[in-house]
C-alpha positions as CSV (number, residue, x, y, z in Angstrom):
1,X,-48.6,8.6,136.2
2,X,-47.9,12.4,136.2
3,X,-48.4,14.4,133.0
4,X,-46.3,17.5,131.8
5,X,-48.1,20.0,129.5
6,X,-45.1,22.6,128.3
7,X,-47.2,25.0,126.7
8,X,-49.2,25.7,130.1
9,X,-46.0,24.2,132.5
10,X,-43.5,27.1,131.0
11,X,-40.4,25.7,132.6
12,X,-37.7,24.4,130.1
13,X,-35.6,21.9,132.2
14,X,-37.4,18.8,133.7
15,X,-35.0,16.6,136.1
16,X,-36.7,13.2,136.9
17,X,-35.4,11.8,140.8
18,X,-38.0,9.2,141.6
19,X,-39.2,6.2,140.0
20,X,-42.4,6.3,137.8
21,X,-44.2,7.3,134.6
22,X,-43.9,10.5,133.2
23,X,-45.8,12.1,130.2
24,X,-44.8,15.2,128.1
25,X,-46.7,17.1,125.2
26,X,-46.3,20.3,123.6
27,X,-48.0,21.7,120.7
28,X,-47.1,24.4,118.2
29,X,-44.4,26.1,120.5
30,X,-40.4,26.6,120.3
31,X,-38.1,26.1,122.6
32,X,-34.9,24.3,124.2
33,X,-36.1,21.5,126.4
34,X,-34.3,19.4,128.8
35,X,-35.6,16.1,130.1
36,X,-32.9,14.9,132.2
37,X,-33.2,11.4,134.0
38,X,-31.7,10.8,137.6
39,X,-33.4,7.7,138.7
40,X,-33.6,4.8,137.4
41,X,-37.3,2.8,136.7
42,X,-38.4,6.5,134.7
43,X,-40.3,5.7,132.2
44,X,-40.3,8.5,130.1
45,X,-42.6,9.6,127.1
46,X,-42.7,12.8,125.2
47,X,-45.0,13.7,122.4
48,X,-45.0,16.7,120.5
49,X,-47.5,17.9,117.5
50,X,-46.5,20.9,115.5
51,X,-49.3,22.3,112.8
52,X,-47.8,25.0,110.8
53,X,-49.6,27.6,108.7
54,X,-49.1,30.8,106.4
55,X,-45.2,32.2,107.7
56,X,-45.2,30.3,111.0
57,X,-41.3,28.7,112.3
58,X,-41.5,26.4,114.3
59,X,-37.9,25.5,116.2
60,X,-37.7,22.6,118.9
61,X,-34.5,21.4,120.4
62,X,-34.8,18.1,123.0
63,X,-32.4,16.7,125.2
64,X,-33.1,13.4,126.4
65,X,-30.2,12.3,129.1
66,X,-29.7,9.5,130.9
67,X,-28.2,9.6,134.2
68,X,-29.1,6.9,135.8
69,X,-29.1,2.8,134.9
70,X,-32.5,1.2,134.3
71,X,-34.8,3.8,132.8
72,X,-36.3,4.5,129.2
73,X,-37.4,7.6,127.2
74,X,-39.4,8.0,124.1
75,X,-40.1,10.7,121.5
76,X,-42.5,10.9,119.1
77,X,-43.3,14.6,117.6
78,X,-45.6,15.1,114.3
79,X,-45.7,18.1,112.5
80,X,-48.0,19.0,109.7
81,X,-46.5,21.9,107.3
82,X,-49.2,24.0,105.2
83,X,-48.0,27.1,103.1
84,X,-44.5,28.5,104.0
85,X,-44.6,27.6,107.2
86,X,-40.7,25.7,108.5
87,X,-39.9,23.2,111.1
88,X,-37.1,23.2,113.0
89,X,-36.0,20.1,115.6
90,X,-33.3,18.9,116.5
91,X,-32.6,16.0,119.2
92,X,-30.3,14.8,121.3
93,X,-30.4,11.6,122.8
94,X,-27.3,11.0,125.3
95,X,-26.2,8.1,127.8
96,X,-23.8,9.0,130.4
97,X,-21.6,5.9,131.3
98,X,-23.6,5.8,134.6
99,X,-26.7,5.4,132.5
100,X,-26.2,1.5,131.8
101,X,-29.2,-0.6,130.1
102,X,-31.0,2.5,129.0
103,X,-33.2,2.0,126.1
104,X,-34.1,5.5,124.1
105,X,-35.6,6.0,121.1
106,X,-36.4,9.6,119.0
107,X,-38.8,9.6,116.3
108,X,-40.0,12.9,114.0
109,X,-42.4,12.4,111.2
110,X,-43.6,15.3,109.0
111,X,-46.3,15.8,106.8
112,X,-45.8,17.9,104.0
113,X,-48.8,20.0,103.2
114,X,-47.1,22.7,100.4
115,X,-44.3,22.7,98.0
116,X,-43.4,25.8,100.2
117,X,-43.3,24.5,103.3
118,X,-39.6,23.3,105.1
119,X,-38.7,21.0,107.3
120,X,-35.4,20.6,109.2
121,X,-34.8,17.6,111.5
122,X,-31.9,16.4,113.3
123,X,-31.7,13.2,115.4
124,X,-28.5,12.8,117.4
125,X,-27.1,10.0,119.7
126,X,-24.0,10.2,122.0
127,X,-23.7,7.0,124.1
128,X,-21.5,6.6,126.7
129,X,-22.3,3.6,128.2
130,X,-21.9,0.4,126.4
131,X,-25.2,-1.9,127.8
132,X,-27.7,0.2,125.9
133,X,-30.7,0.0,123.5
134,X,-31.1,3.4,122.2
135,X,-32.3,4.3,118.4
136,X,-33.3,7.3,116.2
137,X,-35.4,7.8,113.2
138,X,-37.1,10.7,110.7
139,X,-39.6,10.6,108.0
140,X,-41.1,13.6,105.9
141,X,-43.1,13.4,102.8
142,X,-46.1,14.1,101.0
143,X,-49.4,12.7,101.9
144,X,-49.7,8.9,99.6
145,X,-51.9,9.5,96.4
146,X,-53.3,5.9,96.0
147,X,-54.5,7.0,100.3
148,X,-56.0,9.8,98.1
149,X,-57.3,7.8,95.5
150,X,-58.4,5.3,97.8
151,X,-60.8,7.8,99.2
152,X,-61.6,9.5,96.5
153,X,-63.2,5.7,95.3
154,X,-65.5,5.9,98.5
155,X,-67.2,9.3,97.3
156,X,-65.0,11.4,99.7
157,X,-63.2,14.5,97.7
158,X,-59.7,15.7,97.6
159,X,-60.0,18.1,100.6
160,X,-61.9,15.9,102.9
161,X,-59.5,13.1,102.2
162,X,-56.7,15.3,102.9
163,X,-58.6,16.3,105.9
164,X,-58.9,12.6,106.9
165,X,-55.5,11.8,106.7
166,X,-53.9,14.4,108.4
167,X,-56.6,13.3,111.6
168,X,-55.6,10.1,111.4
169,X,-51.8,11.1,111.7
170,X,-52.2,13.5,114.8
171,X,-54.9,11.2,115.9
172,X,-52.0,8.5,117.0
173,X,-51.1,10.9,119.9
174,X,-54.0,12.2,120.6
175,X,-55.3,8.5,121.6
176,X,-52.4,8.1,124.0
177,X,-52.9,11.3,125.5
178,X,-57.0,10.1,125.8
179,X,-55.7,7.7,128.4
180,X,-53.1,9.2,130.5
181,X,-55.0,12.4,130.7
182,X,-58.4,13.4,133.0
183,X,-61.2,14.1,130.4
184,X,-60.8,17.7,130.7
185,X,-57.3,18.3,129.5
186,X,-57.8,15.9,126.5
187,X,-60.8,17.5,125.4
188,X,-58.8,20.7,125.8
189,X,-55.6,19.9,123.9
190,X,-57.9,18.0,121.0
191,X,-60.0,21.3,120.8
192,X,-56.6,23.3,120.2
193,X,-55.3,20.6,117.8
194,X,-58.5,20.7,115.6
195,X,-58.3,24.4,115.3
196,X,-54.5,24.3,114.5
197,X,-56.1,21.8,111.8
């Protein structure tokens, strides 16, 4: 398995030629990113996280293509929005007609933190080929109040609920990236993550 970190990797077009799996992350970075697929058997994951503070914008666009028959990509990115900060993404998911029983899929869920905050997210599909599995979806909202009161019924208060939530919601990355990284790297991108936090 090889693994891809764009904040340290710098380059904004990945082309995939051999068979294999591949993992992707950024955190709290903008950019125009290509992933594009020429072989097929690519197994392709990319996971973002995006913790926004004070006046930060955020603004990600991802191209997902399929060039070849036979391979799948994923993307999951989760942003957390305090303040004023904004989130931009938007995502492209497209099939050539050479890219025949592909299966893609393009997820963004958002977290808003502040009334102030902004999220912008915009899933796209253009499918050429017509043996295909390939879906999109979005979510953004406030964190649940009965997950609130549900904590706040175990002794825990508002801001250490809050605190607990939010962990849990990055934390669904975090324990992917615990097993496809070397000990070193995860510890390293959790340590930025809970100082984003």
């Amino acid at each position: 398995m090889s693994f891809i970190y764009l904040n340290k990797n710098k380059k904004t077009k990945y082309i995939f030629n051999s068979p294999g799996k591949y993992t992707v992350f950024f955190n709290n970075i903008s950019g125009d990113y290509k992933f594009i697929i020429n072989s097929k058997d690519v197994d392709l994951d990319i996971f973002g996280i995006i913790i926004g503070k004070n006046e930060n914008i955020f603004k990600i666009n991802t191209d997902q293509i399929h060039d070849a028959p036979k391979s799948n990509s994923n993307l999951l990115i989760k942003g957390v929005l305090y303040d004023r900060s904004k989130f931009l993404f938007k995502g492209l998911i497209k099939i050539e007609k050479s890219g025949q029983k592909t299966r893609a899929y393009q997820k963004n869920q958002n977290l808003m933190m502040s009334d102030q905050a902004f999220v912008d997210t915009k899933p796209y599909l253009e499918i050429l080929a017509d043996d295909v599995f390939c879906t999109h979806g979005s979510t953004t909202g406030k964190i649940d109040k009965d997950s609130i009161y549900y904590l706040n019924s175990r002794s825990i208060d508002n801001k250490k609920a809050e605190n607990l939530i939010v962990s849990g919601f990055v934390n669904e990355i975090l324990e992917i990236l615990k097993q496809r990284t070397s000990k070193q790297e995860y510890l390293s991108i959790k340590n930025e993550i809970e100082i984003s936090l």
